[in-house]
Each structure stands twice: as C-alpha cells, then as structure tokens.
N, C-alpha and C positions, 0 to 999 in steps of 0.2 A: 876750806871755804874760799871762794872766787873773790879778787879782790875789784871794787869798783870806785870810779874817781867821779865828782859829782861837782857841778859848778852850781853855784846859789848866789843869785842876786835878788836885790829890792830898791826900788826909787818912790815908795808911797808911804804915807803912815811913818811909823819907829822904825827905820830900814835896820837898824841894828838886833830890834827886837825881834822882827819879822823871821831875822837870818838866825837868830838862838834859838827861837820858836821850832823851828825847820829843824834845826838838829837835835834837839830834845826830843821832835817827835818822829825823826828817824830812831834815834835808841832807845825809845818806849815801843816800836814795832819786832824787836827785834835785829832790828842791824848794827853790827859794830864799828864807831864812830872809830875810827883809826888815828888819825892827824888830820888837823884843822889848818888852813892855813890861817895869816894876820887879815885882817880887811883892809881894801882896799875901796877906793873911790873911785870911779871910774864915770867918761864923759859919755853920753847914751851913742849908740850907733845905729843911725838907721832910723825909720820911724820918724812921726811927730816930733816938734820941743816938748822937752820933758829935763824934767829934773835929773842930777846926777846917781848911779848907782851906788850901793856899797854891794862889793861881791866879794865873796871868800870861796875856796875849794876843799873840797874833803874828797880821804880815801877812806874806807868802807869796807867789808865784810860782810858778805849776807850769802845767805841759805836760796834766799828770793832768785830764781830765773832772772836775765833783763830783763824782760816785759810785768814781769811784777814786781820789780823793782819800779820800772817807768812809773807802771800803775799807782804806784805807793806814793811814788814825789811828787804827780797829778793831785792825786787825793789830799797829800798836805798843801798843796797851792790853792784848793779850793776850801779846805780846811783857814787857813790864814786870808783868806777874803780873795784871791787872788779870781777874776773877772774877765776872759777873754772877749773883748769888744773891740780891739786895733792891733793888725799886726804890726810887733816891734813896739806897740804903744805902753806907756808906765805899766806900773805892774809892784804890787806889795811884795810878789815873792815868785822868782824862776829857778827852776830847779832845771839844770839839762843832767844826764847822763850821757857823761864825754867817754868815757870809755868800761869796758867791763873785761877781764882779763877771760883770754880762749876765746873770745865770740867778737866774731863780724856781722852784719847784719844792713840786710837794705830792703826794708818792706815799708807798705804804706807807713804801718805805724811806730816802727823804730828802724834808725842809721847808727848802726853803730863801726866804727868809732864817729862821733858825732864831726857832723857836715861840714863845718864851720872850726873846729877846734883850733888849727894851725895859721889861723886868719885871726884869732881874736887877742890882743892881747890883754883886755880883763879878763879871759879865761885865763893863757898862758903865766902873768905873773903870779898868782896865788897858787899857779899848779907849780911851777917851776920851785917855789918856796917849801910845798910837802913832798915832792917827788922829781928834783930837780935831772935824775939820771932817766926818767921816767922815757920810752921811744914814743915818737908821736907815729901817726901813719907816714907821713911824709922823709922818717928818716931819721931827724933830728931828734937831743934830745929836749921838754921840756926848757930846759936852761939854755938850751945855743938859740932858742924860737923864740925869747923874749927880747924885745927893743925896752931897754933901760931909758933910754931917751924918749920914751912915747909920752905927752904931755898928757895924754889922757883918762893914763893911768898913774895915781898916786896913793903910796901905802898910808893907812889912815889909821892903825894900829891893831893892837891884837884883840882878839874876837872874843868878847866880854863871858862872863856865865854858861860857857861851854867845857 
C-alpha cells in the first residue's frame, strides 16, 4: 500500500476541531491514518489579513490513486464548510497532498510532489516531526529544511482526539 503525506490546515471556526474532523473522515474512508504530527500555529502567508492557522501533517496508506486521494481531501474540505471565494484567503480546512510515494505528477489538476512544499515552513515543521528522514524534492531531508527560528511558526501542542 503506497505511502502519502498530507498537510492540513484551518484559520476559521474550531480550527482544532476542523483538523480532527478531517482525520476521522479520512479513516472512515478507508485510508490509514499512520502518524500525526503535534499542531502547530502558524502566521498566514500570502493572501488577505486573516487570522492564524493551526496546521498539523499526516502520513497515510491508501489503496486510493493520487487523484482520488486529491479528490477525497476536496470532498472533506467541502464536507467541513470549506468555500473557495479568495485565493490564499481563511479557510475552515486545507488539505494539500505534498507528496505520494512512486508518483511525480505535473498536470492541470495535480503537482505532485506539491509546488510549494520546500518553501513552506508550516508545512516542513509538522512533516519534519512525523518523517523527519523524509527526501524532499530539492535534496534535503524534512529536518535539514526546517528554520527552528522562523517566528511564524509555533508548536501549540499535540493534536487532540485523533
């Protein structure tokens, strides 16, 4: 079974609840919740002013193709209220799939390994924490890619009813 790493955030509503929500309703589909990372709080990048995120990473097992996996995280984002009206703008609940073990991919509707992944570090600290040996595209692992020092990212504890 192909292993998949998945970034989840939320800055709307019960951002803690939003991100449980999301993972109970990946393991009710079928896919196996592997390790979670702790949550983190993170300052928005990009976009409008908006409130701060919580974001945690998960790795994964699934049967599901990437694109029906994609499909799958779509489906709980709009499941959990999630409204695309601004890009970059708040958001109850984002789900990316950063990477999917074997598969490269650059089409309209999935990049994978995701675009963005080695630039981010709300993504990199929670991945660095479940899969710290993890290669990214650029080389590095996971753990060498994270700025400990980045102010805009702070752990905010471990990820509740998961």
């Amino acid at each position: 079974m192909p292993t998949a790493y998945l970034s989840l955030g939320a800055n709307l509503g019960d951002r803690e609840a939003n991100l449980t929500s999301a993972l109970h309703r990946l393991a009710e589909t079928g896919v196996i919740v592997r390790r979670v990372s702790s949550l983190y709080e993170t300052a928005p990048v990009g976009g409008p002013p908006q409130p701060p995120y919580l974001n945690l990473a998960v790795e994964v097992g699934t049967a599901l193709s990437p694109r029906e996996l994609l499909r799958l995280c779509l489906a709980i984002e709009a499941e959990l209220g999630r409204v695309r009206t601004e890009h970059w703008g708040p958001r109850t609940l984002d789900i990316d799939l950063l990477l999917y073990e074997g598969v490269t991919s650059d089409g309209p509707e999935l990049t994978l390994p995701h675009p963005r992944l080695a630039e981010r570090q709300f993504v990199l600290a929670p991945l660095a924490e479940i899969a710290p040996d993890l290669r990214l595209p650029d080389g590095r692992t996971a753990a060498e890619a994270v700025d400990p020092g980045d102010p805009g990212v702070r752990a905010w504890g471990p990820a509740a009813g998961v």
